[in-house]
FIZA-670134 format. One line per field, with one value per residue: residue number from 1; residue in three letters; chain; x, y, z of N, C-alpha, C in turn. Coordinates in steps of 0.02 Angstrom, whole numbers. Atoms other than C-alpha are relative to their C-alpha. Example, Ala and Ser with C-alpha at 12.3 -4.5 7.8 and 13.67 -1.06 7.14 Angstrom:
2
i <- c(1, 2)
aa <- c(ALA, SER)
ch <- c(A, A)
nX <- c(45, -42)
nY <- c(-59, -59)
nZ <- c(0, -3)
caX <- c(615, 684)
caY <- c(-225, -53)
caZ <- c(390, 357)
cX <- c(45, -39)
cY <- c(60, 55)
cZ <- c(0, 37)
This chain:
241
i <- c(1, 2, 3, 4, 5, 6, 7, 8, 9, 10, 11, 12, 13, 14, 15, 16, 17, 18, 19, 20, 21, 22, 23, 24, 25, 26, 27, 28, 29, 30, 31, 32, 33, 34, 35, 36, 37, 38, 39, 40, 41, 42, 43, 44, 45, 46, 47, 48, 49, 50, 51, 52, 53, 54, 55, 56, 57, 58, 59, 60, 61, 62, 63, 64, 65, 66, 67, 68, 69, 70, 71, 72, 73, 74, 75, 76, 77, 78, 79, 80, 81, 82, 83, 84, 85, 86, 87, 88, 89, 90, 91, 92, 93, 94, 95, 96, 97, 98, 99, 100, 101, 102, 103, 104, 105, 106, 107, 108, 109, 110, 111, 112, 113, 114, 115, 116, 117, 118, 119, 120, 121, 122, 123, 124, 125, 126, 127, 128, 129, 130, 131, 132, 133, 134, 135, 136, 137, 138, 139, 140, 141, 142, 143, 144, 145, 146, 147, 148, 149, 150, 151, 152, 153, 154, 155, 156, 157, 158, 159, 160, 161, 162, 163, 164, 165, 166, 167, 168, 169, 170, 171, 172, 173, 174, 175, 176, 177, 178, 179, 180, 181, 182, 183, 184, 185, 186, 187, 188, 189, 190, 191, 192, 193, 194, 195, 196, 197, 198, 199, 200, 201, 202, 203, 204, 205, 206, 207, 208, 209, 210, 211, 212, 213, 214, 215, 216, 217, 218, 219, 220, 221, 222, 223, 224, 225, 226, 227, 228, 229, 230, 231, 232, 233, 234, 235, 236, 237, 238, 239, 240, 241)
aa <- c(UNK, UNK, UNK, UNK, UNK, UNK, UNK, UNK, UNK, UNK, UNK, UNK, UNK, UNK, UNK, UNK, UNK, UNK, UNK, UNK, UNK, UNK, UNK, UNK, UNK, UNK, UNK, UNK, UNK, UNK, UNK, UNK, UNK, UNK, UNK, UNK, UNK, UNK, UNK, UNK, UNK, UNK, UNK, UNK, UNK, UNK, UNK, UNK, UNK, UNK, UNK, UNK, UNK, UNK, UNK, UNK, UNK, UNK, UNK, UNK, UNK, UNK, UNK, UNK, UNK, UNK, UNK, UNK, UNK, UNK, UNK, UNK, UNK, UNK, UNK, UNK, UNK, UNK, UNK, UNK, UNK, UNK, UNK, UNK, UNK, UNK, UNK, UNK, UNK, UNK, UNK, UNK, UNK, UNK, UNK, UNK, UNK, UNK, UNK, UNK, UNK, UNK, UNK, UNK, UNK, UNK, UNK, UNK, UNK, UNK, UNK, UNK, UNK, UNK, UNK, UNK, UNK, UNK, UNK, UNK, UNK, UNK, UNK, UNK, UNK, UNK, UNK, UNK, UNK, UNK, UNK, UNK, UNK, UNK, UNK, UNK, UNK, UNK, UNK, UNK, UNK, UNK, UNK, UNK, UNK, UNK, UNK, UNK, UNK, UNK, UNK, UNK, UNK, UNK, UNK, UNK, UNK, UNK, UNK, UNK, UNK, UNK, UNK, UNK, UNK, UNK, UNK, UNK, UNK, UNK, UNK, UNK, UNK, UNK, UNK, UNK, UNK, UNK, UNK, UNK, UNK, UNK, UNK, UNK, UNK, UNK, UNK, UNK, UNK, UNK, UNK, UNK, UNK, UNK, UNK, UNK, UNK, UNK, UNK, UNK, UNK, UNK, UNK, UNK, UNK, UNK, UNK, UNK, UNK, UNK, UNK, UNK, UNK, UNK, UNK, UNK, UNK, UNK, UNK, UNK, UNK, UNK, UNK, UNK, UNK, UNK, UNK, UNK, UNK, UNK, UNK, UNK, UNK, UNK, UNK, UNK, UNK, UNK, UNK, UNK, UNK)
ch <- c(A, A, A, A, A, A, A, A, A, A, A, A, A, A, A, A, A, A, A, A, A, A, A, A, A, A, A, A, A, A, A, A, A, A, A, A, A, A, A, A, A, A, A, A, A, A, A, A, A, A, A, A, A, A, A, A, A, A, A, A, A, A, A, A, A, A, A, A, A, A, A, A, A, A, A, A, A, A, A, A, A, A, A, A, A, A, A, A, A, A, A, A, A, A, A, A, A, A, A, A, A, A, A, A, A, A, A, A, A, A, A, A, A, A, A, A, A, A, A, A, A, A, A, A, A, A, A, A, A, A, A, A, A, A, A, A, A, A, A, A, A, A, A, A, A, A, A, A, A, A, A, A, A, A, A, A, A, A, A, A, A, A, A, A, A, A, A, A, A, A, A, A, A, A, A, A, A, A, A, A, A, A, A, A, A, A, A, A, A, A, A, A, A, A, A, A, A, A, A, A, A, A, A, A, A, A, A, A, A, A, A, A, A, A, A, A, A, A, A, A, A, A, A, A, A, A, A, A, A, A, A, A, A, A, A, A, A, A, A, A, A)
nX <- c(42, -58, -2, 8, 93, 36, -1, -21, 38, 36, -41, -33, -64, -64, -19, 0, -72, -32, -14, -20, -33, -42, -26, 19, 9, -9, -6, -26, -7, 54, 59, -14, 68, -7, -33, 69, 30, 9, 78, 11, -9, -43, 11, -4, 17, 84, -11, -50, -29, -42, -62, 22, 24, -43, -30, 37, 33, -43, 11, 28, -36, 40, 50, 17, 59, -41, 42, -4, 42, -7, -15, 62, 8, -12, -71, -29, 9, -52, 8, 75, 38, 7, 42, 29, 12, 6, -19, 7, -26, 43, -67, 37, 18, 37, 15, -20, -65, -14, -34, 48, -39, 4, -55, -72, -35, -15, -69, -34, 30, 76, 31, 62, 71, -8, 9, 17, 69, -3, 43, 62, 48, -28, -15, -43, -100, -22, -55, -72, -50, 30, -6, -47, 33, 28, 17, 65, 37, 48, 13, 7, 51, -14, -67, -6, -17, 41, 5, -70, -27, -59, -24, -19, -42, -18, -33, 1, 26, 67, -2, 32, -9, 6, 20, 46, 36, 32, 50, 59, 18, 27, 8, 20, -6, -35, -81, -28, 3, -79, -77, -19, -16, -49, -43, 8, -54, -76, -12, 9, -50, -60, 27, -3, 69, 15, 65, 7, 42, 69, 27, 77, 83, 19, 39, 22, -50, 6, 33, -47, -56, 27, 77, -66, -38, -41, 35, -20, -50, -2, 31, -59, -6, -45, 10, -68, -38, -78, -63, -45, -70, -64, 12, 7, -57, -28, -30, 34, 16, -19, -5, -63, -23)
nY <- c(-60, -69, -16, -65, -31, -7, -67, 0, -26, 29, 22, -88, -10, 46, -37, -83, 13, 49, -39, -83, -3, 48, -26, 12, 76, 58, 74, 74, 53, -47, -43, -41, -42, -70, -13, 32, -75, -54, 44, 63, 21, 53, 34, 81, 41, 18, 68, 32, 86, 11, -57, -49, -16, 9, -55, -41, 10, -28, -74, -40, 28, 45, -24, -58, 38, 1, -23, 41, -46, 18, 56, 51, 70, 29, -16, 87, 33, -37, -91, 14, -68, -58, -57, 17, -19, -14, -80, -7, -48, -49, -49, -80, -5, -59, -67, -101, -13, -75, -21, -19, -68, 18, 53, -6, 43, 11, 14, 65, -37, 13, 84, 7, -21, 37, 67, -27, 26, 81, 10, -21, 40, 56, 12, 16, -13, -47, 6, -79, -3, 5, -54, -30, 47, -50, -60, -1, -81, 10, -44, -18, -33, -35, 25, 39, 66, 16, 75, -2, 57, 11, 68, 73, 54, -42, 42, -59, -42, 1, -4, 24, -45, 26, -66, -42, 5, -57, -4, 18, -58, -36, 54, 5, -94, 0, -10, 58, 15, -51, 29, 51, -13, -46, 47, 32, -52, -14, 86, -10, -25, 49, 71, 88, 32, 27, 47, 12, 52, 13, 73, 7, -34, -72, -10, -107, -25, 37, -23, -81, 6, 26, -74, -37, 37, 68, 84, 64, 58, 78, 21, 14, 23, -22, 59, 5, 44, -22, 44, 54, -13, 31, 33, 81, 75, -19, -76, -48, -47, -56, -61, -2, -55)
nZ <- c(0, -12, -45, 35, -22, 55, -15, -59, -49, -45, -64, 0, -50, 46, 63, -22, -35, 59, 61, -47, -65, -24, -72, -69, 0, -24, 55, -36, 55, 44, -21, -20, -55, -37, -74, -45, -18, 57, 13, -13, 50, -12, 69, 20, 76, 22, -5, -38, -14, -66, 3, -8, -53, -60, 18, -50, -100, -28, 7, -46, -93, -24, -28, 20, 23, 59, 47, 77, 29, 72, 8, 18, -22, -63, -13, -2, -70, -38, 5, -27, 15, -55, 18, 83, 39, 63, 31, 72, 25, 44, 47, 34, 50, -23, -69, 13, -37, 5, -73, -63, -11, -66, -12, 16, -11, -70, -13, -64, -52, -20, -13, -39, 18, 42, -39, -73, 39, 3, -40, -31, 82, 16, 52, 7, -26, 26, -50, -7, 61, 93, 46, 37, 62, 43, -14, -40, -3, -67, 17, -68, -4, -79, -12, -24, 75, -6, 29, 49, 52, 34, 61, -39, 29, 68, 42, 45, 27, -51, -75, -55, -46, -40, -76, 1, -53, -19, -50, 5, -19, 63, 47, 31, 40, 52, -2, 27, 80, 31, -10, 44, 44, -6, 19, 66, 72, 5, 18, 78, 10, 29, 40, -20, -20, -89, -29, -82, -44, -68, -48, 27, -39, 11, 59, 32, 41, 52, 38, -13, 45, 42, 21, 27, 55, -24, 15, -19, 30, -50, -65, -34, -56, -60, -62, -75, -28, -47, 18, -74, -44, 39, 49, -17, 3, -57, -43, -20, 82, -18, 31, 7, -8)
caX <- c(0, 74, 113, 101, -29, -152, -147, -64, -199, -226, -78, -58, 82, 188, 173, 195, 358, 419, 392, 358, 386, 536, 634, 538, 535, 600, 648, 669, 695, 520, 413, 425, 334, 337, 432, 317, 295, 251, 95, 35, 43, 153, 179, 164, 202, 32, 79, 151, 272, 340, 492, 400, 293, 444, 539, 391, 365, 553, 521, 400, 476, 416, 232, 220, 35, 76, -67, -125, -212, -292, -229, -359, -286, -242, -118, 0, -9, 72, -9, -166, -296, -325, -427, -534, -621, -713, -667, -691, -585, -645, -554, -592, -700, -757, -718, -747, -558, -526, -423, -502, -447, -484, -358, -188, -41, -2, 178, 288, 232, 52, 69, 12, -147, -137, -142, -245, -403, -367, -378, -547, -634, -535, -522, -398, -195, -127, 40, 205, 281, 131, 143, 292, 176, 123, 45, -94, -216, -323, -429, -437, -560, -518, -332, -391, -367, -529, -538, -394, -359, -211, -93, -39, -4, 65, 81, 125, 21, -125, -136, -215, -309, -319, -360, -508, -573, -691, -713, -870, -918, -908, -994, -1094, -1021, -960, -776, -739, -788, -679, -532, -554, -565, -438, -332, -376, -323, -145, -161, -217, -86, 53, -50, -87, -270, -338, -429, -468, -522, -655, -727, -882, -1009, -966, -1107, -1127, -936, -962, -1114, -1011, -862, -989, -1095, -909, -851, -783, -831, -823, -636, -647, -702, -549, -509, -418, -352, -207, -122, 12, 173, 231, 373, 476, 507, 489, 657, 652, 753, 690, 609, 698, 679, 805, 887)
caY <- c(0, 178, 285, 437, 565, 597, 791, 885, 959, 764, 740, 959, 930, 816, 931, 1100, 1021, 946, 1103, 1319, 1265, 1146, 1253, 1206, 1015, 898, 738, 555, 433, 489, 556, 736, 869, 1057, 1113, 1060, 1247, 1302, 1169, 1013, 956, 807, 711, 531, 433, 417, 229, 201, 39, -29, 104, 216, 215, 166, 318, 418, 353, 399, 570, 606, 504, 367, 374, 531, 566, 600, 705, 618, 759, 665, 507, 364, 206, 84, 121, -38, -129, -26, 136, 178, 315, 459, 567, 567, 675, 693, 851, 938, 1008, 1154, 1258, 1428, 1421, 1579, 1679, 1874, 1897, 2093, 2184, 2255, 2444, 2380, 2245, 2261, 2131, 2048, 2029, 1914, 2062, 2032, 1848, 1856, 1951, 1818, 1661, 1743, 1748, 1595, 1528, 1623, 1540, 1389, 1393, 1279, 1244, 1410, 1405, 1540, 1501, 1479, 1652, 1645, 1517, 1654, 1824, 1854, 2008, 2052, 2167, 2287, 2393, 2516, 2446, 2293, 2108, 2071, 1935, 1889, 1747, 1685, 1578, 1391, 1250, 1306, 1157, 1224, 1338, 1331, 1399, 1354, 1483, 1455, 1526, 1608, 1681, 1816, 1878, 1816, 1996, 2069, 1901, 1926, 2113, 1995, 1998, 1822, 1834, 2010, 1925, 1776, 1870, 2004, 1834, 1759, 1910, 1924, 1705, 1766, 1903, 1758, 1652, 1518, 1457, 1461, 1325, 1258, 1138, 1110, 982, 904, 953, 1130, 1161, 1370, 1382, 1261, 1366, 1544, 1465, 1401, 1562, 1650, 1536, 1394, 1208, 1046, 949, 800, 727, 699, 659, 735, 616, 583, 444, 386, 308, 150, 176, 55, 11, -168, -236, -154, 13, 148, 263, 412, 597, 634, 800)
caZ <- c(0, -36, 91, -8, 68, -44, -8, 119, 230, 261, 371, 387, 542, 421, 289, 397, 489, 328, 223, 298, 482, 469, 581, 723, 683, 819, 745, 821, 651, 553, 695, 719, 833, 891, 1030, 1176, 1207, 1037, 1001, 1036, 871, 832, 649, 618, 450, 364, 390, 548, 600, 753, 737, 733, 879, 1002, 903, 986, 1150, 1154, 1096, 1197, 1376, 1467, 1516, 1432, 1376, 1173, 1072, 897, 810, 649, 693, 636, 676, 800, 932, 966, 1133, 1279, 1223, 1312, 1245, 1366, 1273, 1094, 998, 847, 730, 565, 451, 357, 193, 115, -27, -29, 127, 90, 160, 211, 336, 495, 539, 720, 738, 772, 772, 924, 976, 1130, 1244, 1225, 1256, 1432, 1403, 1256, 1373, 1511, 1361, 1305, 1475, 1508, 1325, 1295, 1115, 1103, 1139, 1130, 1233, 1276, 1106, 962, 911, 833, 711, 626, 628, 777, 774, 924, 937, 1105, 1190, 1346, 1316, 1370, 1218, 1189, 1069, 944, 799, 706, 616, 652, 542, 369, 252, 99, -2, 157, 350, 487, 558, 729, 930, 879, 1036, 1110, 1287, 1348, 1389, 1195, 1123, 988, 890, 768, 829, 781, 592, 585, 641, 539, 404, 421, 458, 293, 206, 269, 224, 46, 29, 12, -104, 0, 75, 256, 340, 508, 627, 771, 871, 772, 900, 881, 782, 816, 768, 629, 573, 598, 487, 337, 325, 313, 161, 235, 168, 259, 189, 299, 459, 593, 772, 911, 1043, 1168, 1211, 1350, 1308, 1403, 1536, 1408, 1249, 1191, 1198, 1398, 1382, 1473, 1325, 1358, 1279, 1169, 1177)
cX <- c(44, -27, 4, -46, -24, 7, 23, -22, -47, 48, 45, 77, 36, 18, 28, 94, 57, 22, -2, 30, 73, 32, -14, 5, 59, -21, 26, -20, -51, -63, 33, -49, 35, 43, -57, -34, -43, -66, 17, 23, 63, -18, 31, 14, -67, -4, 32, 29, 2, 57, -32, -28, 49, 55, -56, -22, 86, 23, -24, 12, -65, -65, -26, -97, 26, -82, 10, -49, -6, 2, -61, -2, 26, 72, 23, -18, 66, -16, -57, -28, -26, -48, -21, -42, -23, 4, 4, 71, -16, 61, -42, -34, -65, 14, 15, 61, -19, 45, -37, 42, -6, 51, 48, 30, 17, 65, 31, -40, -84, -30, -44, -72, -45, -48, -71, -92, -12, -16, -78, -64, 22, -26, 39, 92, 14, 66, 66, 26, -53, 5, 41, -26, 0, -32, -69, -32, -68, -39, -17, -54, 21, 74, -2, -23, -93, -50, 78, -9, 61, 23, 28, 21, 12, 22, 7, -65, -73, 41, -45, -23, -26, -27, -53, -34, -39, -1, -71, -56, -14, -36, -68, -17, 13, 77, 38, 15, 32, 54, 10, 3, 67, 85, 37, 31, 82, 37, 23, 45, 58, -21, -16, -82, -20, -47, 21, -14, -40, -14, -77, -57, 23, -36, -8, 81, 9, -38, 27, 57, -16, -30, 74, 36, 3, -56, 28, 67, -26, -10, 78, 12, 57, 27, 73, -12, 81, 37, -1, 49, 49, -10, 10, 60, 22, 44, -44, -11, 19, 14, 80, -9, -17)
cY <- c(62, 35, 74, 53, 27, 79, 29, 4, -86, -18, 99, 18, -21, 46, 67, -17, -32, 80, 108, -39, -63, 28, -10, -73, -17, -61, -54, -42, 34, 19, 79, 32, 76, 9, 5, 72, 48, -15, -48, -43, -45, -31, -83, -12, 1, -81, -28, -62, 14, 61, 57, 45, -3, 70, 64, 10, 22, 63, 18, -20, -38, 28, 68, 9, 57, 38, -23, 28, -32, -93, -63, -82, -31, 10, -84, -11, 21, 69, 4, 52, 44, 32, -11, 42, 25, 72, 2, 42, 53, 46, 51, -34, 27, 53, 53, 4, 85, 9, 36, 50, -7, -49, 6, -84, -6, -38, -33, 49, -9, -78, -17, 8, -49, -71, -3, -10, -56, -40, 3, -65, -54, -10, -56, -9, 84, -4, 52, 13, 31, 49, 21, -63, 34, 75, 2, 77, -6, 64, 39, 45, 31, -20, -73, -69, -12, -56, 8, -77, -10, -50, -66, -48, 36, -59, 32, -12, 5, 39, 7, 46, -11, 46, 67, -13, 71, 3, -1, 73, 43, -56, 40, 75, -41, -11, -54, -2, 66, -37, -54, 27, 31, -77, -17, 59, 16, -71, 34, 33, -45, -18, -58, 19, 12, -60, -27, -41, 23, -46, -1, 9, 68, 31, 69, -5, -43, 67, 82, -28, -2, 50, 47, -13, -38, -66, -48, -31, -58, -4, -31, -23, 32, -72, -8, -72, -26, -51, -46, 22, -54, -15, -75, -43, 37, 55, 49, 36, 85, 63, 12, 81, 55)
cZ <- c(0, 38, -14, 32, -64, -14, 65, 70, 32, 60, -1, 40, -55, -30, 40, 24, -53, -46, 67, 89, 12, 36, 47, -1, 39, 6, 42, -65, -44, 51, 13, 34, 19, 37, 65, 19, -47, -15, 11, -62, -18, -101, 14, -69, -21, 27, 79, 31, 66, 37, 20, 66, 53, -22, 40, 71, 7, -10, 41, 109, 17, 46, 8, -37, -86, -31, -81, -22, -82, 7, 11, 3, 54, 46, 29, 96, 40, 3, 37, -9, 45, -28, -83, -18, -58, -23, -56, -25, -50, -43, -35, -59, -4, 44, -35, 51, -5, 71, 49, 26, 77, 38, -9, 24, 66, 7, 61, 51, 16, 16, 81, 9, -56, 40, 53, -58, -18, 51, 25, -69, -31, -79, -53, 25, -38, 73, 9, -71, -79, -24, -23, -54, -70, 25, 41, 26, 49, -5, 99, 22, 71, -11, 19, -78, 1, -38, -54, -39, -41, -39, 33, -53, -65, -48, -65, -50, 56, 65, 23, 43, 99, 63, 3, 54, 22, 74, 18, 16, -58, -53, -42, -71, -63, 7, -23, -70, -16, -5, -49, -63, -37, -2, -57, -49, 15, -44, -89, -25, -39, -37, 62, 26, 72, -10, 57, 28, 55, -1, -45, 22, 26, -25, 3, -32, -66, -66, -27, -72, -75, -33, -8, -67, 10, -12, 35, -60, 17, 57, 34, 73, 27, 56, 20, 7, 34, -19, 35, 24, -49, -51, -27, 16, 76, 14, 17, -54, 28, -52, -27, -9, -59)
């Protein structure tokens, strides 16, 4: 069977750490992954072997729990699933892109205020590092962040727009579908595509993304799973450097 992906946005980490973000790729044989600070996000083979998975449980350290964003098949014996998921992926076709005279770029300094919304609306992993993913525009009110969206996976000619969030205090001006737009037009600028994910029983941010442009790609899965404390032939599975 070939091991080819059919397109990139179906294995997007592979392609993002393979192609725009290889600079950040940490590599154990053919799994790679983020910097644990930057995103969750992690790449598998489309195919994965034996090698593979003990190349990851020693990436990520013994009895580590390992995020498998996408990942659709069986994990080997020793792994144990923590967490699951169903999720869409969604791609422009269509979004009215424009810029938003309200939204400015958000830089390392605004990462606390960053984290601190994120916390409040759980949007998603957003962590100390992701915003050096890409470009993230927030929009403020009194001086104070008051929703913001941005960039994230980048396989080539696509990105990922991601951390779309609102304080629950300005919900419903619209501030989401500025930002995603204003996003999409810095995306479009380069040439390349946006598109996104969510959890399949998101159905208002489903219906928000669809009524913007955005079409169902494919149907996906979130999900976590924890390493064994060893790998099979008994060495400790230890993080490599």
């Amino acid at each position: 069977m070939s091991t080819v992906t059919r397109h990139v946005l179906d294995n997007p980490a592979l392609a993002s750490l393979t192609g725009p973000h290889a600079g950040f790729a940490e590599r154990r044989g053919r799994v790679l992954r983020y910097p644990v600070d930057v995103t969750p996000w992690l790449a598998l083979p489309d195919e994965p072997d034996a090698d593979d998975w003990a190349d990851l449980a020693a990436l990520a350290g013994p009895g580590a729990e390992v995020p498998l964003p996408g990942f659709r098949g069986q994990v080997p014996d020793g792994w144990e699933i923590t967490f699951r998921i169903e999720g869409v992926q969604l791609v422009d076709d269509g979004l009215a892109a424009a810029p938003d005279a309200e939204a400015v770029r958000l830089g390392t300094a605004d990462v606390p205020e960053m984290l601190d919304l994120v916390a409040r609306t759980r949007p998603g992993p957003f962590l100390p590092r992701t915003i050096e993913l890409g470009t993230y525009l927030g929009i403020r009110r009194e001086g104070a962040l008051i929703a913001m969206a941005g960039e994230r996976l980048r396989p080539p000619g696509w990105t990922e727009i991601s951390a779309v969030c609102t304080d629950p205090g300005f919900r419903g001006e619209g501030l989401a579908s500025r930002l995603i737009r204003a996003v999409a037009h810095g995306i479009r600028e380069r040439g390349e595509l946006p598109f996104l994910h969510t959890g399949a029983g998101n159905t208002g941010a489903i219906r928000l993304y669809e009524s913007l442009g955005f079409r169902l790609r494919r149907r996906t899965a979130f999900l976590a799973a924890r390493a064994p404390g060893r790998l099979t032939d008994g060495r400790v599975a230890a993080p490599v450097g």
